[in-house]
Every structure is written in structure tokens, then in C-alpha cells.
N, C-alpha and C positions, 0 to 999 in steps of 0.2 A: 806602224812606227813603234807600239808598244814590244813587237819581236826584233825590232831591229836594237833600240833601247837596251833586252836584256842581253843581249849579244849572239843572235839569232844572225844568221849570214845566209841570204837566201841563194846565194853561187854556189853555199858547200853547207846543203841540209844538212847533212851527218856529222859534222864537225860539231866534237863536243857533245855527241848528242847520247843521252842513257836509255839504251835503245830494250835494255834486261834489265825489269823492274820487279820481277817474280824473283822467285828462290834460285839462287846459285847453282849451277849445274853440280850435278853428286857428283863428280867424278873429283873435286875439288876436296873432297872430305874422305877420301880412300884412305888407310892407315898405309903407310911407304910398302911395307909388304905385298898388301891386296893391288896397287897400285905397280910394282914392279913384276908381280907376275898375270895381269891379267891376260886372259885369254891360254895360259901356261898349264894350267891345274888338270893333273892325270883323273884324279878318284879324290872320293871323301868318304872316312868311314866314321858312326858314330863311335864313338868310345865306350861310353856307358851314357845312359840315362842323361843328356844336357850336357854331355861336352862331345865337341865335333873338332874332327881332323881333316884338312884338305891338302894334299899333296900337289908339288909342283913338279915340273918334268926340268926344273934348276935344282931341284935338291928345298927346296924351301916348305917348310911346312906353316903352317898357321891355325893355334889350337882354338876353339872358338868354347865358350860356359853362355848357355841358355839360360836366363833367368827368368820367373816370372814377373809378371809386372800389373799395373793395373791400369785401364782407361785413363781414369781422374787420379794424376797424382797432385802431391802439396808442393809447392818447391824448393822446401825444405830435402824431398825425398829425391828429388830430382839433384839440386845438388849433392847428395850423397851418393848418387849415381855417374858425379861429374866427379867426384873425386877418388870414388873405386879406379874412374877411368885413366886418370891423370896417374893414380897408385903402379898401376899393372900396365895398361896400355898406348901408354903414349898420349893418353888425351882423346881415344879415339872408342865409341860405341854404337850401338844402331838398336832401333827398334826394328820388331818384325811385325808383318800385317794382324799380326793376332796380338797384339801388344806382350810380347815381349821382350827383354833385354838381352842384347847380344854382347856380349865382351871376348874380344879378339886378341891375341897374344902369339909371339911370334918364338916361344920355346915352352916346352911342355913345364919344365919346373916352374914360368911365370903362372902356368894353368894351374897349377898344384896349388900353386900360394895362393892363388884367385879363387880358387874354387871355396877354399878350407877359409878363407875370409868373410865371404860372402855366407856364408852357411852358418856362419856365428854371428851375424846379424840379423837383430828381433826387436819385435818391438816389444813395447812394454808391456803389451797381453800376450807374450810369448811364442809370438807367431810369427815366420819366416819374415822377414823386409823382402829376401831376394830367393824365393825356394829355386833351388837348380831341377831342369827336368824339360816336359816338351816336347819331345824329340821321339821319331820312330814312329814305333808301332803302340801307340799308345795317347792319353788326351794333352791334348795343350791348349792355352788359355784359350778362352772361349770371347770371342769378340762378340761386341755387343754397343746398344745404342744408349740412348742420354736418360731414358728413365725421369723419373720422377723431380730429380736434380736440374734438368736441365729444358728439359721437352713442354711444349703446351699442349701434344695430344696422346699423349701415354695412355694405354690402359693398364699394367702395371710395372713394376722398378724393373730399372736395367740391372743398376750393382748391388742389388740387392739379391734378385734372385739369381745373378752370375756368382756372389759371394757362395749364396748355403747350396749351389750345385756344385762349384769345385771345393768347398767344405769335403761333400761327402764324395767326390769322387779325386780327393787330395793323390789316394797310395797312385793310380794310376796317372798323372802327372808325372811321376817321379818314377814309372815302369814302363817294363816295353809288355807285358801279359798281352795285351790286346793280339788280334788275329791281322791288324794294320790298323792305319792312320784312325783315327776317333774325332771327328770335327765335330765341335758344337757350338750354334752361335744362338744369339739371344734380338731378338726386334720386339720393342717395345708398343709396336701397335702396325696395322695391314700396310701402311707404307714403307714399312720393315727397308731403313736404310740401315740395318746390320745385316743384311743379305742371307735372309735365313730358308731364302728358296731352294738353296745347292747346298745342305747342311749335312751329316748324319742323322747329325739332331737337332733338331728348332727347339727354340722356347720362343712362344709368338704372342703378346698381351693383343689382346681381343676386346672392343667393344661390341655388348649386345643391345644398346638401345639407341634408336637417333639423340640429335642432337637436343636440348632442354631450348626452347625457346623464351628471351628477357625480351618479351613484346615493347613494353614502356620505355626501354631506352636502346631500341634495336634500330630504328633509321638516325638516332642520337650520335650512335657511335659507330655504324657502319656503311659501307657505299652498298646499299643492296644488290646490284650491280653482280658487284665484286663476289659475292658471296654465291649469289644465283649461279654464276659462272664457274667457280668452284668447282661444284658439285659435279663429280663425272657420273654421276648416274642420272643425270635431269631431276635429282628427288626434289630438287627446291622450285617453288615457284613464289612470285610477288603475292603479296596479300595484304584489303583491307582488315586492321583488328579493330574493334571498340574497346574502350577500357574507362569506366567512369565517365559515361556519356559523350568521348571523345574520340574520333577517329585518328589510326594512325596508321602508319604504313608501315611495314611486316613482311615476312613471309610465313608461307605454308610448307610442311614437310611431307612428301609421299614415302609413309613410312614404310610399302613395300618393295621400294626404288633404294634406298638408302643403304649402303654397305657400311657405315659406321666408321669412314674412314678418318676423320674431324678436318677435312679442308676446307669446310667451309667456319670454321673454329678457328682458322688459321687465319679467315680474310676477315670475321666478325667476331667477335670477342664476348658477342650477346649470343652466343648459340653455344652452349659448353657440351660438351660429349661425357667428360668423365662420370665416372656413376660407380659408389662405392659396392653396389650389389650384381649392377652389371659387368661390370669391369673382370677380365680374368685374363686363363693361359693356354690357349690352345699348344698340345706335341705336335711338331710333325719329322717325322725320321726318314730315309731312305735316300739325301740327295745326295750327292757329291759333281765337284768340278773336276775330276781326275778322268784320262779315255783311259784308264788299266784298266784289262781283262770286260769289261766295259762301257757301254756309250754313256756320257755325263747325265744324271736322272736328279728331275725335280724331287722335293720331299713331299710325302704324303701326311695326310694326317690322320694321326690314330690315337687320340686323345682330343674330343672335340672340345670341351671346358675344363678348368679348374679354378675355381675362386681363388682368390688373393687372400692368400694366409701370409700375413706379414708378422713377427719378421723375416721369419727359417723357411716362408713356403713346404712345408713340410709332405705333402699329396703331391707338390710335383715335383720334389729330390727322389721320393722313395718311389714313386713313377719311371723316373731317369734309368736311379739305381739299378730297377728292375729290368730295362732294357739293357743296361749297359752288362749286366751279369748273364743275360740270356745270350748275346752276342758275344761275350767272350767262353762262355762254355761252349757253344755249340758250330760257330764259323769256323769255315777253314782258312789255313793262313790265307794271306794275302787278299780276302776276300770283306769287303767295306760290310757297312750295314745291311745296307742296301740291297745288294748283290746276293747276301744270305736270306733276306728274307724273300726275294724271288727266287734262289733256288730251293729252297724248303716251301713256298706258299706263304700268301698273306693268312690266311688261315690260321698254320701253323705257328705264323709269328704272333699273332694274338694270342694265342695258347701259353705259349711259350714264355710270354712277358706277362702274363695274367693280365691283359687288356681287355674291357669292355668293347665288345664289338656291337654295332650298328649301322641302319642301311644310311644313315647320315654318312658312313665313312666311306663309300662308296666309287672310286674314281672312275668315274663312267664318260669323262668330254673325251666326245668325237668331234668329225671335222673331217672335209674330205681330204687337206691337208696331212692326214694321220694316215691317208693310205697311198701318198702321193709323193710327196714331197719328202726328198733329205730332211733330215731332222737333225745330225750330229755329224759334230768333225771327224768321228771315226767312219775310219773305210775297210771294209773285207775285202779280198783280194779272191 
């Protein structure tokens, strides 16, 4: 009765009924251009450095200004980006998967005026709001996860060390120098939801010691259960403690089971992971999600730690740095990080970046799988 009541009709279920409760279909937010020529678009060429052209086989063209942007904005900064948009483009902008700002225009003199706008706004410590750039053969923003701001298993800052890495690698932002695309993304700890498996570059915060156990008020505030269950490596099991003559129930950690992941930090709040000494940054360089010239390769790792120098991380910018200069002197075009450093040798490429090498770096997993089975969406012919 109570669905009949609210005016529920059970002869015609779908009457009336809001059946799309999620996000509006994009296609609903096309700006009239992109939207009158889809599916039409001959080629696109970059222009310079962050502005993009795509030609239509109508004659229509549509200039596009790359800006950078950042994960956490204020929405102060966000309306000023609603009102660039309203300025120049009809109301109409987009972020890209790497958080940047896209601003679309449908005649080159609106790009001109957009561009020369945007590039004279700073902030008060004199640094770009909107730097143009991105694009090409060269870095664009570096995606990254919640860090310190936002996460309860960080080992250390996301926008922090995303800040003093594009600090020092700012000129190439705003160049095409690079020998092709330059991806670098940043995961805040081994659950790495900034996906820094398929990176050029990782920056990957690493826990080295299990979890701190708060025995006295750990069945207080957690379902043991829950916690045990966690743990994808079996390291946890139930445990009686004493503690001033009193028994209580706990667990125990098999600390050579434990990968330092903090899920079980996630399900008990009495197990904390962080640790000012163990806490750091493991590099790892080589991946990419692209099949050019090619098959898609995980990253490897060639920098096993680096402690948390906060705030500028300083050992692991000028670490970067040193990669990122070694691969632009010595690659050939079109040819990823990656790709260079297998065709000169791992070897070679520690040399070459002045990396510490050791047999910890060693990528040795087999698997009969690895002599057996497809592996990659690319195919030889």
C-alpha cells in the first residue's frame, strides 16, 4: 500500500520512474562544435607546446589551450576556471585523465586571446594559476593519489612530492625536447591507486615495517575478524595479550609474511603502519600503456628507498632529474623510457643515470606462463 500511496502503478512499473541516477551522459556537455562534428575530424596537429588543432572534413576547425591544473583544487580556483570558460568558450571545458585543463574554442583569434589570458594569471607567490604546456613529446602533469591530506595509509605526500617534481622538471612541461611522451605518476603507498605500474616514472611511498600494534584497546575498537581477514598475506593471526595482570584478545603479526600494505589499518585503527623512519620512496621507471614500436611493459624498480625529506624531497627530484636528462640525451626519437633502456641494457642505464645498483634490483619472476602464454595485445604478423 505504501507504493501504491506514493503513486507507484504496478500495471505500468516505468511510469514516472528515474531509472539514471548516476552522472548524465557526456554527450550532453559536448560544446555545439565538438558535438556537430563528431565522428567528421580529418587530423589534429599540435600547434606549439599546449595548444591543439583538429580539423573537420566540414571545414570546421576547433582550437584547444592545455593548462595545467592540480588534483586538489579550492573552489575559489575552480570558479575562475568557470569563468575563463564562460569568457572564451561558451561555458564549455574538460579535465584530462592527468588533471589537466582543456579550454576549447571554435576560431583561432578566441585561442590567441585565451591563451595571452590565461598566462597572465599568478598567484600571489608569482607562480602560474594556469601554466600552458602538456602536450607532445614531452611531461604533463603527473597524476597522483591523496597523500597525506587525504589517505589513512600513506607512506609519504602525494602533492607534495608531485609539487617539487614538476618544480624541477617545470621547462619540459611547457617543451616538446623529450624523444616522446614522458609519463609520470606518483602512489602514495603498494596499493598504488595512482596506477604507477604502467608509468615511465613512479614515485611509489613505501612502508618498511609492519603494522605498530595498540594491544589495550585493539578488540575495543576493532572486529578482529575483520582485520585478520585483511591481510592478503595470512601475516595476521588472533592472539591472547596480558597487560597488567589482565588478559585480552589481540592479534599477532608474522612479520615475515607482511608486505606493509596498511589493510589491515584500514579495518583496525589499533594497528597504524606509518613510521617517520620507515616510511619512504621507492623509483620505478620503464612502463608504459602504449603498443608503439612496443609491447605495453610494467615498471621496474631502480631506486629501492629514499627517506622522506620534506618539504622539496630533494634526493628524489635530483634522482628524477637525472633520469629524465639521461633519456633525453641519449634516446631516439619516438622511442619511451623504456624501450631505451632495453635497447642500450639495464646496465647501461644505471650508468648512465648514475644509479646505485644492486642484486635487490633484480627482476627475476618466472612462471611457466612467461614461456607460454600471450602476454600483450600486440601481435606480429
Amino acid at each position: 500500500m505504501a507504493f501504491i500511496s506514493s503513486g507507484y502503478n504496478p500495471d505500468k512499473p516505468m511510469e514516472n520512474r528515474i531509472s539514471d541516477v548516476g552522472p548524465k551522459k557526456y554527450d550532453q556537455f559536448y560544446p555545439p562544435i565538438i558535438k556537430a562534428n563528431k565522428g567528421k575530424w580529418l587530423y589534429h596537429e599540435i600547434l606549439e607546446p599546449g595548444v591543439l588543432v583538429h580539423v573537420s572534413e566540414t571545414g570546421d576547425e576547433v582550437y584547444t589551450v592545455r593548462a595545467g591544473g592540480a588534483r586538489l583544487m579550492s573552489v575559489t580556483l575552480i570558479r575562475e576556471i568557470c569563468e575563463i570558460a564562460d569568457k572564451y568558450c561558451d561555458g564549455h571545458m574538460r579535465f584530462t585523465t592527468r588533471n589537466n585543463i582543456e579550454f576549447m574554442t571554435d576560431s583561432k583569434d578566441k585561442m590567441i586571446a585565451l591563451k595571452k589570458d590565461i598566462e597572465s594569471r599568478k598567484f600571489d607567490g608569482g607562480s602560474f594559476k594556469f601554466p600552458v604546456g602538456g602536450t607532445g613529446a614531452g611531461i604533463t602533469n603527473i597524476v597522483h593519489t591523496q597523500g597525506w591530506i587525504h589517505c589513512h595509509t600513506p607512506a609519504t605526500d602525494a602533492s607534495g612530492t608531485v609539487k617539487a617534481t614538476l618544480d624541477v622538471l617545470f621547462k619540459d612541461f611547457q617543451s616538446h625536447r623529450m624523444p616522446a611522451h614522458l609519463r609520470i605518476s606518483m602512489a602514495c603507498c603498494l596499493n598504488m591507486c595512482g596506477a604507477v605500474h604502467c608509468s615511465d616514472i613512479a614515485i611509489l611511498g613505501y612502508h618498511r615495517k609492519p603494522p605498530m600494534l595498540d594491544h589495550e584497546y585493539l578488540d575495543k575498537m576493532c572486529e578482529i575478524p575483520l582485520a585478520i581477514a585483511a591481510c592478503p598475506t595470512a601475516a595476521i593471526r588472533p592472539a591472547k595479550i596480558e597487560i597488567n595482570g589482565k588478559k585480552l584478545n589481540s592479534v599477532a603479526i608474522k612479520e615475515e609474511r607482511c608486505m606493509y600494505c596498511g589493510n589491515c589499518y584500514t579495518m583496525c585503527p589499533s594497528m597504524p603502519l606509518a613510521d617517520d623512519v620507515g616510511d619512504g620512496i621507492v623509483l620505478m621507471v620503464g612502463g608504459k600503456v602504449s603498443n608503439r614500436i612496443s609491447a605495453p611493459k610494467f615498471s621496474k624498480v631502480v631506486v629501492a628507498f629514499i627517506p622522506n625529506e620534506m618539504p622539496r624531497w630533494p634526493t628524489m627530484t635530483d634522482t628524477i632529474q637525472r633520469i629524465v636528462e639521461a633519456y633525453a640525451a641519449d634516446a631516439n626519437k619516438y622511442e619511451r623510457l623504456g624501450e631505451w633502456a632495453e635497447r642500450i641494457g639495464w646496465e647501461r642505464f644505471f650508468e648512465k643515470c648514475e644509479l646505485e645498483f644492486t642484486h635487490h634490483l633484480i627482476d627475476d619472476f618466472r612462471d611457466p606462463a612467461y614461456y607460454t602464454w600471450r602476454q600483450t595485445s600486440q601481435f606480429k604478423f
